[in-house]
N, C-alpha and C positions, 0 to 999 in steps of 0.2 A: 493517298494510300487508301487500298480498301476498306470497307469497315467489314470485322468479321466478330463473331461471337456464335451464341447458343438460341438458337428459337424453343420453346417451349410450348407444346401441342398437344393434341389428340388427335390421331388419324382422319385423314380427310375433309378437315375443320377449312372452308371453304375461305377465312378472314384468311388463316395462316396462308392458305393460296397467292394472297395480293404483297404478302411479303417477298414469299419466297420466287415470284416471276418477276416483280423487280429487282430482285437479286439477280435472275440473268442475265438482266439489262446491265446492272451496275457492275456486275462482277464482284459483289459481296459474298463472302466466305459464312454460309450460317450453316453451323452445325443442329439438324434436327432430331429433339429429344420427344418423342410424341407413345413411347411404347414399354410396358414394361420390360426390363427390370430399371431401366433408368426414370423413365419416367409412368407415372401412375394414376391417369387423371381420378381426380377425385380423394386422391390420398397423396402423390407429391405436394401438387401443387395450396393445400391448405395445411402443410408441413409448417413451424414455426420458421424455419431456415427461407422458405421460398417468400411467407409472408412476408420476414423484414425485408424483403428486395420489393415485392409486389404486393403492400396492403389488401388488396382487394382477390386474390386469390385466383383471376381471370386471365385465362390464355385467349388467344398466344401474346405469351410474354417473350419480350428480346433481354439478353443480360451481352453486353460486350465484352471483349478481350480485356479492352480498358477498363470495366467497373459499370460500365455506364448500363444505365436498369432505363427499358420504357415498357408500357403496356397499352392498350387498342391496338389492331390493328391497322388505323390506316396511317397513326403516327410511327408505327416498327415501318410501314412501307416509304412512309416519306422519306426516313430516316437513312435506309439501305439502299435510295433511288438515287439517279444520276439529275444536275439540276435540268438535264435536258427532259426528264421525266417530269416532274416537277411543276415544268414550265417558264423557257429561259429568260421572258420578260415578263413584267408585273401585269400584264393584258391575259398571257396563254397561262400565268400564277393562279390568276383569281377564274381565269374556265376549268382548269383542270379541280381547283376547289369547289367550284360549282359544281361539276358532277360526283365528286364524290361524295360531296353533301346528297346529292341529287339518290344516288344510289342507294344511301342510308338511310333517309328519310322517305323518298319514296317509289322504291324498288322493292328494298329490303321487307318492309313490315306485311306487303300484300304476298311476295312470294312466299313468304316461311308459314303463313296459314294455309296455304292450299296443298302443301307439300303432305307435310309428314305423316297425314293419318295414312297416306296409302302406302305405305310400309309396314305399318299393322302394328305401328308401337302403342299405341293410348286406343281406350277399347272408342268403337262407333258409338256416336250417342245424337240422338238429335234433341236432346237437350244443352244445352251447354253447362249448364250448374252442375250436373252432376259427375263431375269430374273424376275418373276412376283410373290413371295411369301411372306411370313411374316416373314423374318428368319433374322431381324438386318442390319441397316444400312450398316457394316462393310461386310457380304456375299454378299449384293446387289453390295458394290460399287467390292470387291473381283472379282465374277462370270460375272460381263458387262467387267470388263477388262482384266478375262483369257478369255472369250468369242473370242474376237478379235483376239489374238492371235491363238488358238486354233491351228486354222486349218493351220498354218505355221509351227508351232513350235512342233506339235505331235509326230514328229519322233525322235526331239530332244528332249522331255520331256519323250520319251517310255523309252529312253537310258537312259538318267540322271536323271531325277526326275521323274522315274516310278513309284514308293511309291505314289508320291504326285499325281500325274495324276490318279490314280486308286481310289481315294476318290470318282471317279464319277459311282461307284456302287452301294454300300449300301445306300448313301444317296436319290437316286432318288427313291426305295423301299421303303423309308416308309413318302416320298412326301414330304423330305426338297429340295430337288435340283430338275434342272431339270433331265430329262432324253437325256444320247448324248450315241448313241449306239458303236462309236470308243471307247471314253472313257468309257464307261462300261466293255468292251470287255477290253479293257490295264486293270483294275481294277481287271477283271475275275482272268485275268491271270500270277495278283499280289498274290492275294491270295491262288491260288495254287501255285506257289511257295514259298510262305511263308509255306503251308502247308506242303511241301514235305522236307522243312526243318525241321518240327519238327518233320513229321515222321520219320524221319531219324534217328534223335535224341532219337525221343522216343521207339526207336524199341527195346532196351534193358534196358528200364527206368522205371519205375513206375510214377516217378515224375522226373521234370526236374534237381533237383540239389537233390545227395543226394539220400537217403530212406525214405524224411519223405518229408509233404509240406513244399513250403519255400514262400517266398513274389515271385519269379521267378512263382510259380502256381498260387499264388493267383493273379497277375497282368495281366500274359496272360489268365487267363479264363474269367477276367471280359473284357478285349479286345476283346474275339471270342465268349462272351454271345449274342449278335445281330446278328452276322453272323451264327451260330447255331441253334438259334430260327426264323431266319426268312430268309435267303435265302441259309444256306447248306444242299440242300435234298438229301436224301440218295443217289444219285445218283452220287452230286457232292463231297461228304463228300467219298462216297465207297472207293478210291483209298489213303485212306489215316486215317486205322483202325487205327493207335496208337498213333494218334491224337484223336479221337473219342474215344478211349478206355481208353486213359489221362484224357480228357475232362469229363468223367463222373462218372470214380475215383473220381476228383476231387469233383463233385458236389453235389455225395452222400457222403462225409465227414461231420458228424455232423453241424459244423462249416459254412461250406457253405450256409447247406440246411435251416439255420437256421435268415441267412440273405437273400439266394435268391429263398430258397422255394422249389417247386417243377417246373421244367424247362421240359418244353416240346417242344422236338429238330423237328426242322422242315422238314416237309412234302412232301410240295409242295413248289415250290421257289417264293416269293414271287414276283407281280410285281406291276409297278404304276398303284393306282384307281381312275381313274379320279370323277367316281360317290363319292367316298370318300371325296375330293378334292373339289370338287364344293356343298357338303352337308354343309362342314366346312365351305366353306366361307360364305357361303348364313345365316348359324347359327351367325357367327360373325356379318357379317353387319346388323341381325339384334338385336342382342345384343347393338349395337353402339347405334341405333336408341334413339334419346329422343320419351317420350311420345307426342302423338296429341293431339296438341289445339286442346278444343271442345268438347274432346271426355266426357262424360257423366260417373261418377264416378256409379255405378253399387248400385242400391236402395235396404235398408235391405230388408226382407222379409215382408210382412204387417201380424198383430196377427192371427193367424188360419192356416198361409200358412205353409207349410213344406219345408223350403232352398231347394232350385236347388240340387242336386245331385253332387258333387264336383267329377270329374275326378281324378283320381289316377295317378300322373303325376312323370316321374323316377326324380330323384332329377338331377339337372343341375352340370354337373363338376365343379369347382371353373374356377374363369376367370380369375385366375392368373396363370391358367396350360396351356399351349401351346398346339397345337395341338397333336407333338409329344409325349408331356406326356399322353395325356389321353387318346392316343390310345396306350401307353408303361401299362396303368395300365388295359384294358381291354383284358384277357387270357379267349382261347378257354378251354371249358372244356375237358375231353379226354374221351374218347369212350372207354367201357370193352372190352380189345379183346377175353371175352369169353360171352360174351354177347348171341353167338348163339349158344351155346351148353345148354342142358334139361338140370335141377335141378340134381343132384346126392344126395343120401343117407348120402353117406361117408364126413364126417364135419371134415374136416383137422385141423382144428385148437384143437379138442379135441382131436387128436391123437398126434400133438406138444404137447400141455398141458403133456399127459399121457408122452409123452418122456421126458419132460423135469427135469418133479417133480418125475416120480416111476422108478420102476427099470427096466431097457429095457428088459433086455429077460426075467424077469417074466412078467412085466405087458403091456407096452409099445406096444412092438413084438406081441402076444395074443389079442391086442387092435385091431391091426392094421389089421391081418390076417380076422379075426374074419367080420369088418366093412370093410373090402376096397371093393370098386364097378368095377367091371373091367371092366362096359361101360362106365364107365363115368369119370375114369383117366386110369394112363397106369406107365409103370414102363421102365424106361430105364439106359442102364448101359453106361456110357462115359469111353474114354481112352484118353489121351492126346498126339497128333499127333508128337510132335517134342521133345522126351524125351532128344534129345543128345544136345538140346539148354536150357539144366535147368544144372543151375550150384552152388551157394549156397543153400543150403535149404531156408533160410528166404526168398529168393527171389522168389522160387517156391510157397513159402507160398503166399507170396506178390500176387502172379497172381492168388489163388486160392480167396483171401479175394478180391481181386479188381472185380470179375469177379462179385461175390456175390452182393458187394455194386449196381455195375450196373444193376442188374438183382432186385434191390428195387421192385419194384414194382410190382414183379411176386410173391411177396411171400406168397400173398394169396391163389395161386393156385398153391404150389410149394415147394415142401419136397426134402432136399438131404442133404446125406455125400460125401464128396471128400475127398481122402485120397491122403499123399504124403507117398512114400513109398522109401527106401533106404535113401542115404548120401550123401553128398558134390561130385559133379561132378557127381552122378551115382545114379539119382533118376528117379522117375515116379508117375504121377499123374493119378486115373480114380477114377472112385466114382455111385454111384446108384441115378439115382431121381423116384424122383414119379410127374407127371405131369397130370394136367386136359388136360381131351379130349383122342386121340387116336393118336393126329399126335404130333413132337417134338411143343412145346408153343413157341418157340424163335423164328419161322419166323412169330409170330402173330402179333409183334411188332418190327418196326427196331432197336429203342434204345436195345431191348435184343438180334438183332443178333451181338453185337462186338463180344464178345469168342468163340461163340458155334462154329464157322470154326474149330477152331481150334483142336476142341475135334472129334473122331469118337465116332457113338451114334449106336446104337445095343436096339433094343426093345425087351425088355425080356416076355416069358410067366408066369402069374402069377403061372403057375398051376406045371412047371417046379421045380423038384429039385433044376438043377442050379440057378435058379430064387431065392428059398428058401435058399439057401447056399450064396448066393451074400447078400441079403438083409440083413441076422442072422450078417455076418460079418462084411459087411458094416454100418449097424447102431449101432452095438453092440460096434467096435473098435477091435474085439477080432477074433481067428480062426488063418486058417493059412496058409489062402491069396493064394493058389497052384498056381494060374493062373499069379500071379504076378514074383514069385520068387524073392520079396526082401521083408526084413522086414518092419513093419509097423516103420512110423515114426512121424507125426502127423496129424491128420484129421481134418475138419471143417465142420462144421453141416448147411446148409441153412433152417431158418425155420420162 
């Protein structure tokens, strides 16, 4: 039977994440309390009623149907996961514990420093002692007492508690902490190393434990969702593709996209905005404010007059969301990266329709010929650069389906088969697309360049035999491949 109950949160609390996607694996029923009137962080949850269930007062807390109370997050995830999540033997048990130790101890404490000053919550300071923000007694009295220390003990805290020292990165990015540029730099240079460990790992993986997700993916992607959206720009990220080629596996998995949406990987690297910072504060003190004595309650309108004109005023975030949150809930919109290219004729989606529902080479093929615009997409044939590093078939499959999910969002302007061709140790992958525009679409956007390195691309002429003979084949499944020389063995359609 499922397990079903109440999760207890505050919006966009990134732990509660690793709960709630293993709930879609598992099919666990949690009901999420995260908002006023039900829930109120900072006043439900240190209510007398919440404490006897959760002494420690820390979401997200799980409360079950049955009675049954747990709190951290990664025991609410183990809890609502499937043993296949888990880890189904005591071997893929103690990997998938491994990383989510891995994530906690050290993912977690480098990303949260470099993050939050650049959201403009805690004022810029390159001091560290002098701590001037709104972030809890406990980080004030914390940051005045590493403060002091700092500057003695940095070389000893590089060596030993480099993990912990590196928290002073992400948090000054989205304006909870100050900003100290030694400790950001230590912080920097945590997280590349963390990275380069799991590129390592991930170099002949699809997922960390295994061939399928485990709680090991779902934990570390909700630890490096801040670091990815807001200070790993492609620049910093580049040198460490199968991490980034993990990471978005991952996040186009049903499951995922269905608690965290559509994630859009960052740009530019974020830094602290003071202008941010000093809007916030200026909004809060005057929030505090009582109303003035004196001031003159505003007279209805008298008979005949037509009311003032009411301003249109955006509605005010609740004043139970921290600064942090409610610049966590406001997302940039994304930009079409084909936005500058003319209208085309050729309407792709009725040529998927026609492939998908009739019969390819009577009707589909004839469709397609008949409508394609050859100024305004284009047709390219891929081969797959590293044939002597594919070694079971599922697994070649595995990179041809992964490549796809990451590539989500091109599929409006983006038709293709990939065929895997040959057997176990002695296969090959290339395939045909059809792409808007003239140039390859994968450098229009970063998140679509993780694979395409990978592949050689060759632009074919539409008017070309060859061209005609690739396309018949390739879409069709059928023919007899000459250029390959190995048999066909299964393909996958992007559409």
């Amino acid at each position: 039977m499922a397990v079903s109950g109440t999760l207890y949160t505050y919006p966009e609390n990134w732990r509660a994440f690793k709960a709630l996607i293993a709930a879609q694996y598992s099919g666990a029923r949690l009901r999420v309390l995260s908002t006023p009137p039900l829930f109120r962080f900072g006043h439900t949850n240190r209510s007398p009623e919440f404490l006897q269930k959760f002494p420690l007062g820390k979401v997200p807390a799980f409360e079950g149907d049955d009675g049954f109370c747990v709190f951290e997050s990664n025991a609410i995830a183990y809890y609502v996961s499937t043993d296949e999540l888990r880890g189904s033997t005591p071997e893929a048990a103690a990997a998938v514990l491994q990383w989510v130790n891995f994530a906690d101890s050290d993912v977690v404490p480098p990303a949260s420093t470099w993050v939050f000053p650049t959201l403009g919550i805690l004022h810029y300071n390159k001091q560290v002692g002098s701590f001037s923000g709104n972030f809890g007694n406990f980080w004030g009295f914390f940051w005045g007492i590493f403060g002091v220390f700092l500057g003695f003990f940095v070389i000893f805290l590089k060596e030993f508690f480099g993990v912990f020292l590196s928290c002073f990165w992400m948090f000054p990015t989205l304006g909870i902490l100050h900003y100290n540029k030694q400790a950001t730099e230590v912080a920097k240079e945590e997280v590349r190393r963390v990275l380069g460990v799991l590129d390592g790992h991930l170099r002949t993986r699809t997922f960390l434990v295994g061939e399928r997700v485990s709680l090991a993916d779902i934990s570390l992607v909700c630890a490096l969702l801040w670091l990815y959206k807001q200070v790993l720009d492609p620049a910093f990220r580049g040198p460490f593709g199968n991490v980034t080629r993990w990471f978005l596996t991952c996040l186009n998995q049903p499951q995922f996209k269905a608690v965290l949406g559509e994630v859009q990987l960052c740009q530019r690297m974020a830094q602290f905005d003071a202008k941010k910072f000093a809007e916030g504060q200026a909004r809060r003190e005057k929030e505090k404010e009582p109303p003035r004595k004196g001031e003159k309650e505003k007279e209805p309108p008298k008979k005949g007059e037509k009311p003032p004109k009411r301003e249109e005023k955006r509605p005010e975030p609740e004043q139970d969301l921290d600064e942090c949150e409610q610049v966590l809930a406001a997302e940039p919109k994304a930009k079409d990266p084909f936005a500058h290219l003319p209208r085309s004729p050729f309407v792709l989606d009725e040529f998927k329709r026609k492939y998908s529902n009739e019969d390819t080479l009577g009707v589909a093929l004839p469709h397609f010929w008949e409508h394609f615009d050859r100024e305004g997409w284009s047709l390219w044939y891929c081969q797959y650069r590293y044939p002597e590093e594919l070694s079971q078939t599922f697994m070649s499959c595995n990179l041809i389906t992964g490549m796809f999910q990451r590539l989500d969002k091109l599929r409006k302007n983006a038709f293709a088969s990939v065929v895997l061709f040959g057997k176990d140790h002695d296969s090959s992958i290339s395939g045909v697309w059809v792409l808007r525009g003239q140039e390859l679409a994968f450098t229009l956007c970063p998140d679509w360049q993780v694979d395409y390195e990978s592949y050689t691309w060759r632009k074919l002429d539409p008017d070309s035999a060859e061209c005609r003979t690739l396309v018949t084949e390739y879409f069709s499944w059928e023919g007899e491949f000459r250029h390959v020389g190995k048999p066909f063995n299964q393909g996958k359609i992007f559409k």
